[in-house]
VOBATOR-866143 format. One record per atom (N, C-alpha, C, CB): residue number from 1; y, x, z; atom name. Coordinates in Angstrom, 2 decimals, padded with zeros to 5 digits. Each point is the difference from the previous one (the first is absolute). Glycine has a CB too. Layout:
BEGIN
   n      yy      xx      zz atom
 NUM       Y       X       Z   CA
...
This chain:
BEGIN
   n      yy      xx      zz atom
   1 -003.48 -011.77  010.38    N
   1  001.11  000.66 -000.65   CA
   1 -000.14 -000.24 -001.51    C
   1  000.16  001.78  001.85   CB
   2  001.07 -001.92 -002.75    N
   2  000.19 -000.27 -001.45   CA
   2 -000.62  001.35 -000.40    C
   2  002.25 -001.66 -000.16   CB
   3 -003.27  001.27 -001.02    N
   3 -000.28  001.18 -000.38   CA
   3  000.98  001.05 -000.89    C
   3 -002.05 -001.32  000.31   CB
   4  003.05  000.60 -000.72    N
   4  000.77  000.60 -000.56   CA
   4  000.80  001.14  001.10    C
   4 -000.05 -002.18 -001.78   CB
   5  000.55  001.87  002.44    N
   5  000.18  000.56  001.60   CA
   5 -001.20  000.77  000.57    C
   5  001.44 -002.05  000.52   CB
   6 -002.85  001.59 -000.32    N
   6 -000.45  001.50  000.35   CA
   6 -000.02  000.95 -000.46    C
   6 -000.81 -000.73  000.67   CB
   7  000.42  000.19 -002.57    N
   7 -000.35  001.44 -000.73   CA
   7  001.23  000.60  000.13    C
   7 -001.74 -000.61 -001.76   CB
   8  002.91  000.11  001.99    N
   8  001.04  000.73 -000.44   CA
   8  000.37  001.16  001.12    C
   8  000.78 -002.14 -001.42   CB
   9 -001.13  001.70  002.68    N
   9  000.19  000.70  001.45   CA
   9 -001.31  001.21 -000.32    C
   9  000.99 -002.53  001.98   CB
  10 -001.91  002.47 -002.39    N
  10 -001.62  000.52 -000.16   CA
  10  000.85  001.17 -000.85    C
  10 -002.38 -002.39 -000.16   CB
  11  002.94  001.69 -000.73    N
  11  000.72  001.28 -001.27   CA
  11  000.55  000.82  001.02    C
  11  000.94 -001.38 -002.35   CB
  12  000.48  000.84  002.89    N
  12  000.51  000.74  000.51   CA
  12 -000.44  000.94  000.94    C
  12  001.09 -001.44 -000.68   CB
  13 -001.98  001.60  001.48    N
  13 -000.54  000.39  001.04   CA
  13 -001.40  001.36 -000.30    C
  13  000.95 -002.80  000.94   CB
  14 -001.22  002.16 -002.49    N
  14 -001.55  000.95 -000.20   CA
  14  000.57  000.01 -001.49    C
  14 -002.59 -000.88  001.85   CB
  15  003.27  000.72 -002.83    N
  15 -000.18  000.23 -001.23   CA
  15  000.61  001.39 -000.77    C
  15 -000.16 -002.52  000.26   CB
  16  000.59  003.34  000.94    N
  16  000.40  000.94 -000.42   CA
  16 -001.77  001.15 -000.15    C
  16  003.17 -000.76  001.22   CB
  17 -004.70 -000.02 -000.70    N
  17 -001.00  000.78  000.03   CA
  17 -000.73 -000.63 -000.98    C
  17  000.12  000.82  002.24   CB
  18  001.09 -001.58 -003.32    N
  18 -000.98 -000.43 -001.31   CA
  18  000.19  000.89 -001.36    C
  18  000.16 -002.55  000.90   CB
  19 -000.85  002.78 -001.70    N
  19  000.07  000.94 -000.85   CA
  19  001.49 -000.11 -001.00    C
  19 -002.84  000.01  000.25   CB
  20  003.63  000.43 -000.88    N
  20  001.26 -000.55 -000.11   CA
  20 -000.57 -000.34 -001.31    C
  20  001.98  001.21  001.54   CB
  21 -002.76 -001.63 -002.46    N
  21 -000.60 -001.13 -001.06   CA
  21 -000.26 -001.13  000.77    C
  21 -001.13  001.52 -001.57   CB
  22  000.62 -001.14  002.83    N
  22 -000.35 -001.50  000.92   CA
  22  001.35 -000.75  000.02    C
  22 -001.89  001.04  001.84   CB
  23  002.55 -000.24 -000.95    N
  23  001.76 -000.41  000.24   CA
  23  000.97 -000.56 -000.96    C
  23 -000.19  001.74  001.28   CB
  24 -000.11 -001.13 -002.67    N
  24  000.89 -000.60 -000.74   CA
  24 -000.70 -001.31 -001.02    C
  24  001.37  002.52  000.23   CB
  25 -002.50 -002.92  000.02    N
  25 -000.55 -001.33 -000.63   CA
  25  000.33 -000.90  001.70    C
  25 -002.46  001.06 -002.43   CB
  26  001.97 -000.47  003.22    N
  26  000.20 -000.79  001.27   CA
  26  001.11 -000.23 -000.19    C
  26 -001.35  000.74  001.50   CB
  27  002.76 -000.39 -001.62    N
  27  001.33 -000.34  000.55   CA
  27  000.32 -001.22 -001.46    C
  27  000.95  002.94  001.68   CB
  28 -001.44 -001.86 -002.75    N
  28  000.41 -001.43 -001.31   CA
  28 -000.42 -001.30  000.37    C
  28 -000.41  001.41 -001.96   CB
  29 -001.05 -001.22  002.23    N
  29 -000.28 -001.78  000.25   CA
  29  000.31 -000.23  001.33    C
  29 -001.97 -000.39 -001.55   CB
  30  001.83  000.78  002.54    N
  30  000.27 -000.81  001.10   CA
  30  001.92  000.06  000.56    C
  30 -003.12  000.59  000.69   CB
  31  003.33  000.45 -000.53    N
  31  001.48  000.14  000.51   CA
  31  000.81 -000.28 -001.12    C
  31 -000.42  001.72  001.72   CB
  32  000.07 -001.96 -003.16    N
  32  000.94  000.14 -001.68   CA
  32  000.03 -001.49  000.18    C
  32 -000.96  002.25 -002.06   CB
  33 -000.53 -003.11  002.30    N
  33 -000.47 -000.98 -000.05   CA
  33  000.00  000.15 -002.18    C
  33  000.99 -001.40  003.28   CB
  34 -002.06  002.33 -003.31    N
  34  000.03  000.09 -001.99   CA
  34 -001.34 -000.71 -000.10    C
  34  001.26  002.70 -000.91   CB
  35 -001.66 -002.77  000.14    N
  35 -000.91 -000.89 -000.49   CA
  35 -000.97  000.96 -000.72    C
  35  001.62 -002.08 -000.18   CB
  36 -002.79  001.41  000.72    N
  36 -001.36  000.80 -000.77   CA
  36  000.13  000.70 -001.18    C
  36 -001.22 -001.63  000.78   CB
  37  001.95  000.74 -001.79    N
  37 -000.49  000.25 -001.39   CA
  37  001.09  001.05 -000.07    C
  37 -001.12 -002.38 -001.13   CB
  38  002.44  002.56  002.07    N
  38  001.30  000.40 -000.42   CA
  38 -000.22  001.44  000.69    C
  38  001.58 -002.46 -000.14   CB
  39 -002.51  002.67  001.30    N
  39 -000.67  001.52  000.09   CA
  39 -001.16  000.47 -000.76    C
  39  000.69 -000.23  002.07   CB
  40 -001.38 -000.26 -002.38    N
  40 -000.51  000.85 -001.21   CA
  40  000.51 -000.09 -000.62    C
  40 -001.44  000.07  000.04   CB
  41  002.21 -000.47 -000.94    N
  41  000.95  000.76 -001.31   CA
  41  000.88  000.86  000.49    C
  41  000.06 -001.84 -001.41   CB
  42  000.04  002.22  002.80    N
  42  000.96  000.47  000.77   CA
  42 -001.17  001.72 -000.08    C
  42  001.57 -002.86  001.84   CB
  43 -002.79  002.60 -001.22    N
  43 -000.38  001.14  000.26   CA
  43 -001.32  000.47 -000.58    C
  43  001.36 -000.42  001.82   CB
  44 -001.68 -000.65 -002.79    N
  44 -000.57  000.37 -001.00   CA
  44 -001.51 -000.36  000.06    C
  44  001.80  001.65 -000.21   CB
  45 -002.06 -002.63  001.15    N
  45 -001.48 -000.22  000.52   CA
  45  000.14 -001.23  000.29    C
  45 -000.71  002.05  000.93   CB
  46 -000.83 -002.82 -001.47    N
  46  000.15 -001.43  000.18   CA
  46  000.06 -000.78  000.74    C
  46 -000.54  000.34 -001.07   CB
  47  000.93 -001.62  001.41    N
  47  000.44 -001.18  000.91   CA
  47 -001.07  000.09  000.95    C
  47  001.19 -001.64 -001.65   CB
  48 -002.26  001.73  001.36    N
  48 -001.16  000.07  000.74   CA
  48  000.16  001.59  000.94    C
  48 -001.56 -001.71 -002.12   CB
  49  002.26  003.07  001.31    N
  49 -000.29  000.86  001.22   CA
  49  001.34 -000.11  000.64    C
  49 -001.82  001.72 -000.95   CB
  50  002.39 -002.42  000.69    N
  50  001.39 -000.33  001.00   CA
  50 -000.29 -000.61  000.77    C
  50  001.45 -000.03 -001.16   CB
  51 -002.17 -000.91  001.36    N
  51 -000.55 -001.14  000.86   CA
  51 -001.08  000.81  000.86    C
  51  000.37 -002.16 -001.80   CB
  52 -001.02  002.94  001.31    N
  52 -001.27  000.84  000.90   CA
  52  000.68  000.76  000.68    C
  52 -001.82  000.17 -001.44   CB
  53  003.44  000.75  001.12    N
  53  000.63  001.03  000.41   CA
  53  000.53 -000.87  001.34    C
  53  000.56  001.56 -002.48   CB
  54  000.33 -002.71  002.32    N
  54  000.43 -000.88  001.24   CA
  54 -001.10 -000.15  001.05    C
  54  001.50 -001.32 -001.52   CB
  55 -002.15  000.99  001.04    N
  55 -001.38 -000.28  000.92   CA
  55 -000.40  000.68  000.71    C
  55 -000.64 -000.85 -001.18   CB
  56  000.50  002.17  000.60    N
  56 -000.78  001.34  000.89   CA
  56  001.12  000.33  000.79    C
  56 -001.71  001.19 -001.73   CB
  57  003.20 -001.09  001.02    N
  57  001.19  000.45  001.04   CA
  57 -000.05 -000.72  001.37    C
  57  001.55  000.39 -002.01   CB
  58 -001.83 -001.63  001.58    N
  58  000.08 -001.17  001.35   CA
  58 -001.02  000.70  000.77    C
  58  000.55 -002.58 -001.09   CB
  59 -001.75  002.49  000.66    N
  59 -000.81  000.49  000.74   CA
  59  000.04  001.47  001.10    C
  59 -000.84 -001.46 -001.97   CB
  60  001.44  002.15  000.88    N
  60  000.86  001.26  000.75   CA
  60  000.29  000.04  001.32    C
  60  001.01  000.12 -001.81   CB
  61  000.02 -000.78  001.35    N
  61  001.54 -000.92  001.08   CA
  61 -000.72 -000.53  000.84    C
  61  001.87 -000.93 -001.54   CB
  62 -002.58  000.29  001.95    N
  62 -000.82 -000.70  000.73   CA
  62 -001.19  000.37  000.58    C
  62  000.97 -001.21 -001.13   CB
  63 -001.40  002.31  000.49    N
  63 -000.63  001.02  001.16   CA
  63  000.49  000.86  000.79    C
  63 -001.23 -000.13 -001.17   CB
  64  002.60  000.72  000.30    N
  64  000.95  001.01  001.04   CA
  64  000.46 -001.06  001.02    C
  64  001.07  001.91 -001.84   CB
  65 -001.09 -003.11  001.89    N
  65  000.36 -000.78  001.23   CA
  65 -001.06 -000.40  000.60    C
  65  001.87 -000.71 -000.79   CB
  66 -002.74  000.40  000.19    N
  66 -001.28 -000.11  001.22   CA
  66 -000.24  001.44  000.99    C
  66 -001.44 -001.72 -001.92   CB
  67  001.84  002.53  001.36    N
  67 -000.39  001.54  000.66   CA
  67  000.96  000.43  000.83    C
  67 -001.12  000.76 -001.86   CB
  68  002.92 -001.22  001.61    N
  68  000.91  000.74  000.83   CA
  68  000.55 -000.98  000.40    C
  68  000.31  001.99 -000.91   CB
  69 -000.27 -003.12  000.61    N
  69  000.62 -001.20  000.91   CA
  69  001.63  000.25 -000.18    C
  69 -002.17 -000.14  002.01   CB
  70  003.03  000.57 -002.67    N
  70  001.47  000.43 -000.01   CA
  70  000.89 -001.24 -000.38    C
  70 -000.64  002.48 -000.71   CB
  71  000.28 -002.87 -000.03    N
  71  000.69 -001.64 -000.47   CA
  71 -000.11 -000.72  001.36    C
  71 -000.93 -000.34 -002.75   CB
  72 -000.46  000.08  003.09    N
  72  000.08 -000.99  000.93   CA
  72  000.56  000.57  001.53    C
  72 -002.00 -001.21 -001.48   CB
  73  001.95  002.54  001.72    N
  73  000.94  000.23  000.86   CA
  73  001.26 -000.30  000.04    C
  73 -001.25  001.20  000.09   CB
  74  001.94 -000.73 -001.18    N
  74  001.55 -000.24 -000.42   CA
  74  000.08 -001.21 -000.25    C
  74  000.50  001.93 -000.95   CB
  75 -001.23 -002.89  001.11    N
  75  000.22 -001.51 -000.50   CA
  75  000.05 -000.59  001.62    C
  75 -001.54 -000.16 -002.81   CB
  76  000.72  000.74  003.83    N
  76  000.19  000.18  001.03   CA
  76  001.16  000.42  001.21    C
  76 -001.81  000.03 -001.35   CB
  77  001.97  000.62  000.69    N
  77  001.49  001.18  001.15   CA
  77  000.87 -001.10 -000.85    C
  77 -000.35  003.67  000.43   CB
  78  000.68 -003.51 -002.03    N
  78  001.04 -001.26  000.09   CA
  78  000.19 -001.01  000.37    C
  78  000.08  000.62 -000.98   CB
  79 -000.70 -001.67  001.39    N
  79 -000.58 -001.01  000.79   CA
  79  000.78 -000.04  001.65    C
  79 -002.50  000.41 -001.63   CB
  80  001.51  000.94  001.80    N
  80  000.20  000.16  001.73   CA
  80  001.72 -000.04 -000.12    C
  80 -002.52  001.89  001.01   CB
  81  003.42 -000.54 -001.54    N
  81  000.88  000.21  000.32   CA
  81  000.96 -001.33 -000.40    C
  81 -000.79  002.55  000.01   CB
  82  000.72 -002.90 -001.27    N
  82  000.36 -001.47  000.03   CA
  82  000.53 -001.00  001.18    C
  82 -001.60  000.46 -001.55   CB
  83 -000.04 -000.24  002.13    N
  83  000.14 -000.77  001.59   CA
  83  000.93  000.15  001.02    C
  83 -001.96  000.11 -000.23   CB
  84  002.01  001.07  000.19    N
  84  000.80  000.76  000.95   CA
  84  001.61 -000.42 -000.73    C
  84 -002.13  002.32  000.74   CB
  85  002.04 -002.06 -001.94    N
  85  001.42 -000.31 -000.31   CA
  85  000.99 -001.43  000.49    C
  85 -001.06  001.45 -001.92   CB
  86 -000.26 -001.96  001.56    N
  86  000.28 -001.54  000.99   CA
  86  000.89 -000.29  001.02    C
  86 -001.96 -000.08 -000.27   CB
  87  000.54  000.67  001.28    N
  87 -000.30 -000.15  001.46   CA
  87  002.04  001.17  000.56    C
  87 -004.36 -000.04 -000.05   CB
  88  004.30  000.92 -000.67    N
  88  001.00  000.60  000.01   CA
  88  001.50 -000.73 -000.28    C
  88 -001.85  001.64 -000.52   CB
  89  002.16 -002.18 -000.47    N
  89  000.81 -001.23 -000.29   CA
  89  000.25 -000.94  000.72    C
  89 -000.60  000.35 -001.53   CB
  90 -000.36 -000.92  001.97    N
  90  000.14 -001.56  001.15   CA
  90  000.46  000.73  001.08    C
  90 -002.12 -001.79 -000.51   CB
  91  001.60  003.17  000.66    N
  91  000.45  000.54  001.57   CA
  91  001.25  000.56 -000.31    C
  91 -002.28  000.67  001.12   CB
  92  003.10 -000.49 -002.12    N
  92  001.38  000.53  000.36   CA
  92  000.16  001.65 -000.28    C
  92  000.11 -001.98  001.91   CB
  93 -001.55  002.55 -002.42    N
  93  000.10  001.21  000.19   CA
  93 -000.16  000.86 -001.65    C
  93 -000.96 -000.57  002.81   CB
  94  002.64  000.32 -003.01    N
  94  000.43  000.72 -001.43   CA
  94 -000.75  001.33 -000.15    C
  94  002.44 -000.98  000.08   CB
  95 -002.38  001.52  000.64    N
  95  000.05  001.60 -000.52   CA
  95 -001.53 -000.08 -000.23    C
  95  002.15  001.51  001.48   CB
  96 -003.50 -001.88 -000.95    N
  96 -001.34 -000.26  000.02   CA
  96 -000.09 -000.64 -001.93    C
  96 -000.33 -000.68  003.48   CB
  97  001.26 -000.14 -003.23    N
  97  000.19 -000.71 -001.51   CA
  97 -000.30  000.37 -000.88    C
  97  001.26 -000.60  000.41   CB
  98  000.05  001.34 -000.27    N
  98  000.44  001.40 -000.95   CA
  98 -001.21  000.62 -000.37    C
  98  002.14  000.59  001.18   CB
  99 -002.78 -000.23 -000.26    N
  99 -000.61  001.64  000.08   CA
  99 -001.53 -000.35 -000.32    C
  99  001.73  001.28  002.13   CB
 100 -002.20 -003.21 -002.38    N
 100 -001.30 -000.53 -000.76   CA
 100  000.59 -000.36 -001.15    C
 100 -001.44 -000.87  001.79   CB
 101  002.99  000.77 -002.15    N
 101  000.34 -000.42 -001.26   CA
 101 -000.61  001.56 -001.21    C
 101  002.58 -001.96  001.30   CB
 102 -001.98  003.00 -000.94    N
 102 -000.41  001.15 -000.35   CA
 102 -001.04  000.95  000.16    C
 102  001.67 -000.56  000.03   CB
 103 -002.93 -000.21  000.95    N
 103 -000.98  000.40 -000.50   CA
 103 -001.02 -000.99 -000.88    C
 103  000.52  001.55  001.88   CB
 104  000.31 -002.73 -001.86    N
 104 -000.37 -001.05 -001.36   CA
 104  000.04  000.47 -001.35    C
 104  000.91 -001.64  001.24   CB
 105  000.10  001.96 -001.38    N
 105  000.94  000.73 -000.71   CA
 105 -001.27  001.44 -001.02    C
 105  002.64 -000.71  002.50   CB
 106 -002.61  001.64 -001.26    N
 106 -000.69  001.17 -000.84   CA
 106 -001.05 -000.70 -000.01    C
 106  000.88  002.25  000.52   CB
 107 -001.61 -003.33  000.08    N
 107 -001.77  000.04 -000.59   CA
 107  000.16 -001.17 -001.23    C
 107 -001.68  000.52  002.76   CB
């Protein structure tokens, strides 16, 4: 997976259990796509603890998924139902369609 794409699923999924100083250097550089030098003048601490702050967040993110597995479930069930959406299609059977289009949909 693009790492740009995991961290971003990792955010979504666990970054509401990052400290909200974590959250708002995390979202500048990675989801802003801002630049080192352009968050510390942003939050007042140097390139270097912006770079240590990303790091440890990742690390975060990436233990709350080694521990609850939730990304890779949902990366999963979308997948499966996907399949089904398919297998549902070739067979003629709209309403099945429908009813994996919209649980595509909410996840």
């Amino acid at each position: 997976m693009e790492d740009f794409v995991k961290h971003t699923l990792l955010y979504d999924f666990y970054g509401e259990l990052l400290t909200e100083r974590q959250k708002q250097i995390y979202e500048s550089v990675v989801l802003e796509d801002q630049s080192l030098r352009e968050a510390s003048e942003e939050f007042g601490i140097s390139r270097q603890g912006v770079h240590d702050m990303i790091r440890r967040c990742n690390t975060i993110l990436d233990g709350y998924e080694t521990k609850l597995h939730l990304v890779e479930r949902f990366l999963t069930i979308r997948k499966e139902v996907s399949h089904i959406r398919s297998i549902a299609g070739a067979s003629g059977l709209q309403e099945i369609v429908d009813l994996t289009d919209t649980i595509l949909d909410e996840l």
